[in-house]
Residue, then its C-alpha position, 0 to 999 in steps of 0.5 A: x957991297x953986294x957979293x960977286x955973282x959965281x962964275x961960269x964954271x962954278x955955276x955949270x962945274x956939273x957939266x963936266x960929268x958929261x966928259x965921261x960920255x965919249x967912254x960909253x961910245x967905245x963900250x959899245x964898240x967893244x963889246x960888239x966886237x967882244x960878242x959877235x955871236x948871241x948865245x942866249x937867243x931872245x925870244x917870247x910868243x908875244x914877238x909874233x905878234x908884233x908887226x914889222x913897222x918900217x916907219x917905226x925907224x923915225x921914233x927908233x931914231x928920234x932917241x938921240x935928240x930926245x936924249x940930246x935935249x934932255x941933257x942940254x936942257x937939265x944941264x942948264x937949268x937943273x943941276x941936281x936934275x941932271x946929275x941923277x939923268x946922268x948917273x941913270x944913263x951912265x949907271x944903266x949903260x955900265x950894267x948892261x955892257x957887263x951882262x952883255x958880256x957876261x950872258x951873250x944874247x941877241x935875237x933873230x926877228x929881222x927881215x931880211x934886208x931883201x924883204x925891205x921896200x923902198x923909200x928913205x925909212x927903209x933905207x934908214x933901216x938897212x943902214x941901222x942893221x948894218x951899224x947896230x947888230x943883232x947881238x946884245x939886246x937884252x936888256x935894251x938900252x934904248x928903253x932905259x936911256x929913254x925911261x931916264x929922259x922921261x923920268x928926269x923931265x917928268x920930275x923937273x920942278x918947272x916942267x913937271x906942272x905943265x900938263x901938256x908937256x908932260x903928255x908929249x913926254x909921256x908919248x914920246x916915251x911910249x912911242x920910242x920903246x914901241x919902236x924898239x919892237x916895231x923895227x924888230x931891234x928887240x924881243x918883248x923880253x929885251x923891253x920888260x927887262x929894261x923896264x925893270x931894270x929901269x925901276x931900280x935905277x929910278x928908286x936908287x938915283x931920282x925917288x931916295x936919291x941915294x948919292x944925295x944921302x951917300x955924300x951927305x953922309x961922308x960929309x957929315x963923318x969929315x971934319x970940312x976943313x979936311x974935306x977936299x974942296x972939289x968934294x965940296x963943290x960936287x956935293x953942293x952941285x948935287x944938293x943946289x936943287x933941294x936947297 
């Protein structure tokens, strides 16, 4: 007799890591009140040259269906895959919250609101100003969600063969952090930083696939039938993909 197929929630029990998202939305909200003012202001001549782009608001703000997708699509079918985006974003966002709390910045390249034109991209730029100050913007998390989006599809069994998808991907990417300076949310500095950061990220969580190895580890220092069984399953849920 044929084994009973896994049920929904032993097939999808990783997607429950997405119940910790809601928690980053009002990280964010605290420390924008926690840093009103930017003591260490952002800055490089580069900044200079970079013009203001209003139409750079519709990339800027594509970032959350880009990362929308991402996650629905890995959710379903990549398990492993969407475990390390998750941890990157989760991980990634922690960290800057600290610094931010810890080394208050912020930058002044902004037009002023007066400056702006007409039209729905200008409007949308007046309406982001308003909800997102100018405080904590080193290092930029819209660079490092959306290098951990790129990276998660980049490294998906099924899509990172499909050249066109992976060039559409790639200039999203670039298009998006480009963005961050044309609609003048960040500094030059705000995106190197991120990109490092992000690097880290990338080495630890998706190329050495340290949490693999970490729970892999506490596995094999455990006798199983001690090993609590919802231990089990996360483990599992995080090796599914290179078994």
């Amino acid at each position: 007799m044929a084994d009973a197929p896994p049920s929904f929630y032993r097939r999808y029990r990783h997607l429950l890591i997405l119940l910790v998202y809601p928690l980053y939305f009002w990280g964010f909200q605290y420390v924008e009140q926690a840093v009103p003012v930017a003591k260490h202001i952002m800055y490089v001549s580069a900044d200079d040259y970079i013009p203001f782009v209003a139409l750079s608001i519709y990339p800027y703000l594509f970032w959350y269906l880009y990362i929308a997708a991402a996650i629905a699509y890995t959710g379903f079918a990549n398990p492993k895959g969407f475990i390390q985006l998750m941890l990157f974003l989760y991980i990634g966002m922690g960290v800057s919250y600290g610094i931010y709390l810890l080394f208050p910045n912020g930058q002044n390249l902004r037009p002023a609101l007066a400056s702006l034109g007409e039209g729905w991209h200008h409007d949308l730029i007046r309406w982001l100003y308003r909800v997102d100050t100018p405080t904590n913007s080193n290092p930029s998390m819209h660079v490092i969600d959306s290098m951990a989006v790129y990276l998660a599809l980049k490294r998906d069994q099924w899509l990172s063969g499909r050249r066109a998808f992976q060039a559409v991907n790639l200039v999203l990417n670039l298009v998006i952090i480009a963005s961050t300076l044309l609609v003048k949310q960040h500094s030059v500095i705000d995106v190197i930083c991120a990109l490092a950061f992000s690097w880290v990220l990338y080495l630890g969580i998706m190329r050495h696939d340290l949490l693999s190895r970490a729970m892999q580890y506490w596995r094999d220092q455990r006798p199983e039938d001690v090993v609590p069984e919802s231990e089990v399953a996360f483990a599992e849920a995080v090796a599914e993909e290179k078994e």
